[in-house]
C-alpha positions as CSV (number, residue, x, y, z in Angstrom):
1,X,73.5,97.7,109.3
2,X,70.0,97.0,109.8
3,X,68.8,93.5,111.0
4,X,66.1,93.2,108.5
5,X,66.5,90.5,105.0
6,X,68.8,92.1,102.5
7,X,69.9,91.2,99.3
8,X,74.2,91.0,98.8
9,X,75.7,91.8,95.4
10,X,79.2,92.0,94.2
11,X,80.7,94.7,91.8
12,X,84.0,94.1,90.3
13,X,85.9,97.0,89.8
14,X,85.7,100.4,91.0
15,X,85.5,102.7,88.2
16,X,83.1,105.2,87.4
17,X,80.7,102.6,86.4
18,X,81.5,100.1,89.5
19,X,81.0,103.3,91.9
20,X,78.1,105.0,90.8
21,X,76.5,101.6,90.1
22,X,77.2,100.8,94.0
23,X,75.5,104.3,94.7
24,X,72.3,103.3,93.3
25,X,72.2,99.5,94.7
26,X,73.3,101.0,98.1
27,X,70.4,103.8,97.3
28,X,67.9,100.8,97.0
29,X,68.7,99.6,100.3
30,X,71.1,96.6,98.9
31,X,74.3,95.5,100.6
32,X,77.3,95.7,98.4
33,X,80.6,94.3,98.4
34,X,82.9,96.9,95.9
35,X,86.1,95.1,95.1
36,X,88.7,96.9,93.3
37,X,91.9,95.7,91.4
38,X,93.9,98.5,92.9
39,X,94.6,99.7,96.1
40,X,92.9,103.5,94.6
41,X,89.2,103.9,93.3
42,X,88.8,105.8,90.0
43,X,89.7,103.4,87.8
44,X,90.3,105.7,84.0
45,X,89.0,108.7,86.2
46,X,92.1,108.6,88.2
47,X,94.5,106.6,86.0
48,X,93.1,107.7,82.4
49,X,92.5,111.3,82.4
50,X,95.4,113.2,81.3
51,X,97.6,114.6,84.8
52,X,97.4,118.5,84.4
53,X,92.8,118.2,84.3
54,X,93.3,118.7,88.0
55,X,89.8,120.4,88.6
56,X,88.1,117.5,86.4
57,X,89.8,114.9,88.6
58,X,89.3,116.4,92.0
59,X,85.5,116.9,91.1
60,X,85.2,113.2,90.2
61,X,87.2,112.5,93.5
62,X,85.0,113.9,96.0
63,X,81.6,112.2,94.1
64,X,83.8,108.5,94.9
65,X,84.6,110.0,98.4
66,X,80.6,110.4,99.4
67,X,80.2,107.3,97.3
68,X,82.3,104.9,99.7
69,X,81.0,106.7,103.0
70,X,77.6,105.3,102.2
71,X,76.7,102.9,104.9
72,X,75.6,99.5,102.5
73,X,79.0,100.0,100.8
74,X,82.0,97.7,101.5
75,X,85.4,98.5,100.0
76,X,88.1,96.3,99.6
77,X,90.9,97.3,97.6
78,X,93.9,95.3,96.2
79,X,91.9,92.5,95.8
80,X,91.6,90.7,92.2
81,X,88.6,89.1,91.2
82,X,90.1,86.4,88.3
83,X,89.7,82.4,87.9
84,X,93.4,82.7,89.2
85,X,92.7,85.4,91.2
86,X,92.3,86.3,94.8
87,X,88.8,84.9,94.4
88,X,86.9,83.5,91.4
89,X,83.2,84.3,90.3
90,X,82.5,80.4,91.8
91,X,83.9,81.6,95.1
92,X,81.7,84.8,95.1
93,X,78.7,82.9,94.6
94,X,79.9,80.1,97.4
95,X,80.6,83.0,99.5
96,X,76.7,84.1,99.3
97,X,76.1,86.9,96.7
98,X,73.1,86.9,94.9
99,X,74.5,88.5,92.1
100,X,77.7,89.8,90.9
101,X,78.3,92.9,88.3
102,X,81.5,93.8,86.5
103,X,82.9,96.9,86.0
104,X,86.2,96.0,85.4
105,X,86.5,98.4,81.9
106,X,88.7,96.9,79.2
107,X,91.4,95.8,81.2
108,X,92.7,93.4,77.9
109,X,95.1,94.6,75.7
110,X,94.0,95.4,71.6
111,X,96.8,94.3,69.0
112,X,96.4,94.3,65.1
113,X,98.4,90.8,65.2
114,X,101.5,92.4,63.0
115,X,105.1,91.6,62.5
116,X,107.3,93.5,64.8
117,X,104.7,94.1,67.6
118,X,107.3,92.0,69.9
119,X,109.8,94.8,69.3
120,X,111.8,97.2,71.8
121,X,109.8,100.2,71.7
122,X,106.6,99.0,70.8
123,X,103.6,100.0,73.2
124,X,100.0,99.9,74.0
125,X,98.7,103.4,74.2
126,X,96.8,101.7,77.5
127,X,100.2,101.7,79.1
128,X,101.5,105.1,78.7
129,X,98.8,106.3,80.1
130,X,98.9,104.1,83.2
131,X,102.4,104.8,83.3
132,X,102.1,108.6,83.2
133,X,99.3,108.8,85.5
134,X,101.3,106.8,88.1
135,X,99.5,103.3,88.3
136,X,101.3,100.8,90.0
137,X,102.6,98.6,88.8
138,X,103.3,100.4,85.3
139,X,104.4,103.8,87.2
140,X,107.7,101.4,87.9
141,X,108.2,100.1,84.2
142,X,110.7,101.5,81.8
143,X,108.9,102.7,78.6
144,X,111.9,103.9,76.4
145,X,110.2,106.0,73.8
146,X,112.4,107.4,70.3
147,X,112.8,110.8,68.4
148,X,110.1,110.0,66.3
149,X,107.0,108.0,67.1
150,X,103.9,106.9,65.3
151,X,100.5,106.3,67.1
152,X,97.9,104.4,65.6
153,X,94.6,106.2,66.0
154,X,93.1,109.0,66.0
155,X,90.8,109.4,68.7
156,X,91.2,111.6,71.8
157,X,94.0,109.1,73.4
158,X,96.1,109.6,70.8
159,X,96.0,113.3,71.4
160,X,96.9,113.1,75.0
161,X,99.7,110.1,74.0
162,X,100.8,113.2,71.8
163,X,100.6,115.8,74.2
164,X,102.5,113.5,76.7
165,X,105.4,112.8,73.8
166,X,106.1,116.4,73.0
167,X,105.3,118.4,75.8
168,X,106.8,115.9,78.7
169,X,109.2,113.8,76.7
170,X,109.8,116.7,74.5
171,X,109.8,114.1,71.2
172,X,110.9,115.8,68.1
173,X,108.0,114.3,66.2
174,X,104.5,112.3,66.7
175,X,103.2,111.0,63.3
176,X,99.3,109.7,64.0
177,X,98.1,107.4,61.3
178,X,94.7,106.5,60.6
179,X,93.0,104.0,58.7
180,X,90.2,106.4,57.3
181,X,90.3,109.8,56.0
182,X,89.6,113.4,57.7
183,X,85.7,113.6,57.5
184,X,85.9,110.5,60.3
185,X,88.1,111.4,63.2
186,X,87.4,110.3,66.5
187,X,88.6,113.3,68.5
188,X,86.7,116.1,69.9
189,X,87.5,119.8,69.7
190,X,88.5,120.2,73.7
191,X,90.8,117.5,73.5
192,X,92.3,118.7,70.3
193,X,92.4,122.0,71.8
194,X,95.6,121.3,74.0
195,X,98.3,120.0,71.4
196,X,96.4,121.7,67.9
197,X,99.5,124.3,68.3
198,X,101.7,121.7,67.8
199,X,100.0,120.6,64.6
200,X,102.2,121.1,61.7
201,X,99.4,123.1,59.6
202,X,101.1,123.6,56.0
203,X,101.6,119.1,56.1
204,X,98.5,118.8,57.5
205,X,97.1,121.1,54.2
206,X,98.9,119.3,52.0
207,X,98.0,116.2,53.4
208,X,94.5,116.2,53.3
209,X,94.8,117.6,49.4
210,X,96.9,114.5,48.6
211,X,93.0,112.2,50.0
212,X,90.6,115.0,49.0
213,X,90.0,112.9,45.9
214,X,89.5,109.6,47.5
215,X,87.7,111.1,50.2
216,X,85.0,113.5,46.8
217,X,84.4,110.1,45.5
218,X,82.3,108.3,47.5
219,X,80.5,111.7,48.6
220,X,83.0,113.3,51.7
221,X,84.4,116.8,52.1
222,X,86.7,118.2,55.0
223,X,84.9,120.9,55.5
224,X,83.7,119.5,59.2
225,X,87.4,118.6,59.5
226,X,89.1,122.0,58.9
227,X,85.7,124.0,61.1
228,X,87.2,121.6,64.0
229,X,90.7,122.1,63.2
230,X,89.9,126.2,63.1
231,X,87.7,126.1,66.0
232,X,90.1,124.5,68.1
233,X,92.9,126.8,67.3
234,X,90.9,129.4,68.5
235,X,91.5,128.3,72.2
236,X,94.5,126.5,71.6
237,X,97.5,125.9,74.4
238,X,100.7,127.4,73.7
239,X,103.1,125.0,72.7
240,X,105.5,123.7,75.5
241,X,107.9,122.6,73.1
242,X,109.2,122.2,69.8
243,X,108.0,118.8,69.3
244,X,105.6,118.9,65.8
245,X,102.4,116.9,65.6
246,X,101.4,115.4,61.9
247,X,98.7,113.5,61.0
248,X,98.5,110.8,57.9
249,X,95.4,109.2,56.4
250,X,94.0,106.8,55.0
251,X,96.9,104.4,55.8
252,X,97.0,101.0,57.9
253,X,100.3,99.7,59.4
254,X,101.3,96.5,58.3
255,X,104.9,95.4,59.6
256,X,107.3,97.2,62.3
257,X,110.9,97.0,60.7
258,X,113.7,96.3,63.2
259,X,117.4,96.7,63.4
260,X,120.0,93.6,64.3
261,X,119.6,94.8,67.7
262,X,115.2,94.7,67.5
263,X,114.7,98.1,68.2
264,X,112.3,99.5,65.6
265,X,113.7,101.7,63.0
266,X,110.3,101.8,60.4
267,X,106.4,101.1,60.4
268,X,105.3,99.7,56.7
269,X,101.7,101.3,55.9
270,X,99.7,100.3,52.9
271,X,97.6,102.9,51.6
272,X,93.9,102.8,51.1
273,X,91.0,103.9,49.3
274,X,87.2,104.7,50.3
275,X,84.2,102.5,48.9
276,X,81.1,103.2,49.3
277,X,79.2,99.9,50.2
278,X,75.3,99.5,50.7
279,X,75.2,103.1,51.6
280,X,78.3,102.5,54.2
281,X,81.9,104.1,53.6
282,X,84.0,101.2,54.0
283,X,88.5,101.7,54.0
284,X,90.0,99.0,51.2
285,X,93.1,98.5,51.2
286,X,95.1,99.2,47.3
287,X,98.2,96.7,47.8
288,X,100.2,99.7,47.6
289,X,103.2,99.9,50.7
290,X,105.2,102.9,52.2
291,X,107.5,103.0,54.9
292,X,107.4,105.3,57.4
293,X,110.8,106.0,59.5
294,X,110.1,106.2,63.2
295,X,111.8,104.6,65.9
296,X,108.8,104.3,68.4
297,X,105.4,102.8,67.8
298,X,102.1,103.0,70.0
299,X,98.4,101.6,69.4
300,X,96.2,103.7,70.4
301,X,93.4,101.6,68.7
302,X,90.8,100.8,71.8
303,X,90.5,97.9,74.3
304,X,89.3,94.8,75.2
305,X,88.1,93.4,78.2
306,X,89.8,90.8,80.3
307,X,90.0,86.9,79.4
308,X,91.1,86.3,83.2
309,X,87.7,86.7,84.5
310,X,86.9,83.6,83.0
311,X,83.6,85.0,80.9
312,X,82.8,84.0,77.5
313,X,84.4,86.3,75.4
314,X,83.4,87.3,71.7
315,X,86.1,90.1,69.8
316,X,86.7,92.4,72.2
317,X,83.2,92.2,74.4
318,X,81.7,89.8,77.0
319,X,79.0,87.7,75.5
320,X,75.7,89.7,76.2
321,X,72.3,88.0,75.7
322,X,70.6,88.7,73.3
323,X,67.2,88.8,74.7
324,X,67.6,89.7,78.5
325,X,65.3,89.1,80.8
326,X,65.9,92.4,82.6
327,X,66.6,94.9,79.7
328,X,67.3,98.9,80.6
329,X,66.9,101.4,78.4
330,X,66.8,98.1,75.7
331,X,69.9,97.8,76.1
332,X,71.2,93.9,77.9
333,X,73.7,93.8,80.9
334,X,73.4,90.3,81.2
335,X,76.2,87.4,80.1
336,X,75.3,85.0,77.8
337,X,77.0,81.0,77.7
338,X,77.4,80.3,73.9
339,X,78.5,76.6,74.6
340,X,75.8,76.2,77.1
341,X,73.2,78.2,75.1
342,X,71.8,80.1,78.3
343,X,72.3,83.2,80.3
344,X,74.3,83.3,83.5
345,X,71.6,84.1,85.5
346,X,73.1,86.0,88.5
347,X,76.3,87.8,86.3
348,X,75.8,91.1,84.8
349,X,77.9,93.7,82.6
350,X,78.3,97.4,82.9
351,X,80.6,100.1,81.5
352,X,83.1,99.3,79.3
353,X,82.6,95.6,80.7
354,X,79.8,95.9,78.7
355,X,81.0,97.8,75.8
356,X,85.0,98.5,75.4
357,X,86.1,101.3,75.0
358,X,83.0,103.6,74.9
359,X,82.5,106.6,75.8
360,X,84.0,108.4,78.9
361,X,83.0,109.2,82.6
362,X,79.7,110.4,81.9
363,X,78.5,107.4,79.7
364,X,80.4,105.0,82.0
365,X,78.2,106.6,84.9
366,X,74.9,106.0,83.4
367,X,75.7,102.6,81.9
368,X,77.2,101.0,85.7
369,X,73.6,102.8,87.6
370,X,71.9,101.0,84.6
371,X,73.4,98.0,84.9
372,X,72.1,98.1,88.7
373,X,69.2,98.4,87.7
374,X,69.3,95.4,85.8
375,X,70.6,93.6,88.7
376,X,68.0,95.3,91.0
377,X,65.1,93.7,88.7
378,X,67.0,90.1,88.9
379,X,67.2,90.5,92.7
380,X,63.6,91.1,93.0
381,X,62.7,87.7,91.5
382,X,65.0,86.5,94.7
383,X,64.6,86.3,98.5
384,X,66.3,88.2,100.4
385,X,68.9,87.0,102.9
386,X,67.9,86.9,106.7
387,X,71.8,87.4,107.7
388,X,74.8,88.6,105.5
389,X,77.6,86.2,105.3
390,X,80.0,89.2,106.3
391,X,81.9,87.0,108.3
392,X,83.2,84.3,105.6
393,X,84.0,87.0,103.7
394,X,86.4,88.6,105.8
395,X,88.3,85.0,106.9
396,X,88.8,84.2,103.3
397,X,90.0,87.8,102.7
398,X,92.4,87.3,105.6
399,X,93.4,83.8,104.3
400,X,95.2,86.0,101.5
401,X,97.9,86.9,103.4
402,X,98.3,90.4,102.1
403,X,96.7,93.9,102.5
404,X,93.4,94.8,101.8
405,X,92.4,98.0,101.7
406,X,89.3,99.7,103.7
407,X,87.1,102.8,102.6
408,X,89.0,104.0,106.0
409,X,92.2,103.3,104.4
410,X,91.2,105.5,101.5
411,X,90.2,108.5,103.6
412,X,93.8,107.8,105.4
413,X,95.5,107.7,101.9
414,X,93.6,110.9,100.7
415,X,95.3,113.1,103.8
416,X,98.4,111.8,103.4
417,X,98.4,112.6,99.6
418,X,96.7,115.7,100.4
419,X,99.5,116.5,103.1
420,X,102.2,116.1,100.7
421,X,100.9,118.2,97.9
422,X,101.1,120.9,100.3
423,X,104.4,120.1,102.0
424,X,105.6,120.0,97.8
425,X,104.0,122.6,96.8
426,X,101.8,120.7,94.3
427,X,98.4,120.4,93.0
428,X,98.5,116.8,93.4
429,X,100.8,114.6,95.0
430,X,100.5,110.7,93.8
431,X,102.0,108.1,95.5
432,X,103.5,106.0,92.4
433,X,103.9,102.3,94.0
434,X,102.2,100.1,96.5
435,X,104.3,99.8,99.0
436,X,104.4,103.5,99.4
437,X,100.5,103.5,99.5
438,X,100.2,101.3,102.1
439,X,103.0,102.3,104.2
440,X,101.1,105.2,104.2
441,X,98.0,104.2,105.4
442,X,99.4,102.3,108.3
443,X,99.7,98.3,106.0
């Protein structure tokens, strides 16, 4: 570390956004502290992308490896940034950063508010993944999943939730249900890709015939729909197993029926119809119930971001100002204080901090270096600080009473993985809880 004036920032979480927007702070000569959640960076890129992308994963692995050699960079892992947390956003600020950014994602769970979402086998779609993908602590949780399950959704996490069920859990059936009709699926033709051979295609026929009226009166067709379905079967994946994939429109769940013994044994749907409104296709519901019979149900309906930071909060997003001072791209990073009618000067937004649930590692990357940027223009209006406060950092951090993990500790982590994998025979070896992680990195 140089002994000239710097400027100190803290990003929260250390995700695609948090690292790449610690690459371009660090780039501009600013020292940042990168605290992280878990014990592992990635974030979605190493707990969200489905296990067998090994090539896509290992790619993005090496970019966060240079990223946390880079000299301004501090990393400490297993260290949660919350108002009941291992530090607040008041002890960051007492603790000498100028500014702080979060990166956190949508760590907050979405739920439609319905009867029955209490019930045994029941499930965020959030979960599964984590759970799958070996996250502590949810790679240690029991997630007893049914014969036949319906996901809510129908964006590209419900297609890996469905590739997960049938191919590794070897389900007999995965019913997706979505609120809307063919012509406005959220899934991409890659994604689709790896379970479209487990797509029962003579239901799905006959199920877009029983909407294709709806869907010709306010202007749609499924031509798009069926060129993706097609397209995607040309370079389809052989099915694993005999599970069967089905999809049903224009439907939005309404209660989960339980037995005596509250395990689910039905979802209740009503059926809908499309409106067009001031040139907008609008879902309205017709009053009109079915019920399907499954015994497992999962929301794969989005995100929201985390009350426990202690920001204001409005739906699923952070409060953003509406005229920021430090705009990028015109878009604003910067949280806003409804009650207080002002903008927290020195607390920015980026990723799906900023917006929940959008996009994936590429538009994460370019939100978290433009969020730095955002920060880099607030900085600017700032003095730099003769000496870094490293030091009360590091005693409040040892005042924890618990492990915190290095950029060292990574590299340490990453052999000992790596090691494994060979001595296994794997791809990829993942240490699935803590205490396993730290045991081997020498904590």
């Amino acid at each position: 570390m140089t002994e000239q004036a710097q400027y100190y920032v803290a990003v929260v979480g250390a995700g695609p956004a948090g690292l790449f927007a610690t690459r371009e702070l660090t780039q501009q000569g600013v020292q940042v502290a990168l605290f992280n959640r878990d014990l592992k960076p990635g974030g979605l890129a190493e707990y969200g992308i489905y296990p067998e992308k090994h090539k896509m994963k290992e790619g993005l692995r090496n970019q966060f490896r240079q990223i946390l050699a880079l000299e301004n960079l501090h990393y400490f892992g297993n260290v949660l940034i919350a108002e009941n947390g291992d530090l607040s956003r008041t002890d960051l600020r007492q603790l000498g950063f100028q500014a702080t950014l979060v990166t956190t994602g949508a760590q907050g769970t979405k739920w439609l508010g319905l009867p029955g979402e209490h019930l045994r086998g029941v499930f965020h779609a959030k979960d599964i993944v984590y759970h799958y993908n070996l996250l502590p602590p949810f790679s240690q949780r029991e997630y007893p999943i049914g014969r036949r399950v319906a996901v809510i959704g129908v964006g590209n996490v419900m297609l890996d939730i469905a590739r997960y069920l049938i191919e590794m859990l070897h389900v007999e059936e995965v019913i997706s249900i979505a609120r809307r009709g063919p012509g406005e699926v959220k899934f991409d033709k890659k994604e689709l890709e790896t379970v479209v051979g487990s797509l029962d295609m003579a239901d799905l026929q006959a199920e877009v015939q029983r909407v294709l009226p709806v869907m010709q009166a306010v202007g749609q067709e499924p031509t798009a729909f069926w060129d993706l379905i097609h397209a995607s079967r040309e370079k389809m994946a052989s099915p694993k197993n005999s599970g069967s994939l089905h999809m049903r429109f224009l439907l939005s769940p309404t209660r989960i029926l339980s037995s005596s013994l509250n395990d689910v044994i039905g979802l209740e749907v009503e059926e809908n119809t499309l409106a067009l409104v001031n040139g907008e296709i609008k879902a309205h519901s017709t009053g009109l119930h079915r019920t399907l019979e499954v015994d497992t149900v999962i929301f794969a309906i989005g995100d929201q971001v985390d009350e426990a930071l202690g920001l204001p909060i409005r739906g699923s997003e952070f409060v953003k100002a509406a005229e920021p001072r430090y705009p990028v791209d015109g878009i604003s990073y910067e949280v806003y204080e409804p009650l207080l009618k002002r903008i927290i000067p020195d607390m920015f937004v980026a990723g799906w901090a900023r917006q929940a649930s959008y996009g994936l590692v590429g538009l994460a990357r370019k939100d978290g270096v433009n969020g730095a940027r955002a920060v880099l223009q607030y900085l600017h209006t700032l003095q730099p600080l003769p000496a870094l406060p490293l030091a009360a950092l590091h005693e409040r951090l040892d005042e924890l009473g618990k492990p915190v993990v290095t950029a060292t500790d990574i590299q340490r982590l990453t052999l000992a993985e790596q090691a494994r994998a060979v001595e296994l025979g794997l791809e990829e070896f993942k240490f699935h809880t803590n205490r396993d992680m730290l045991r081997a990195i020498g904590k």
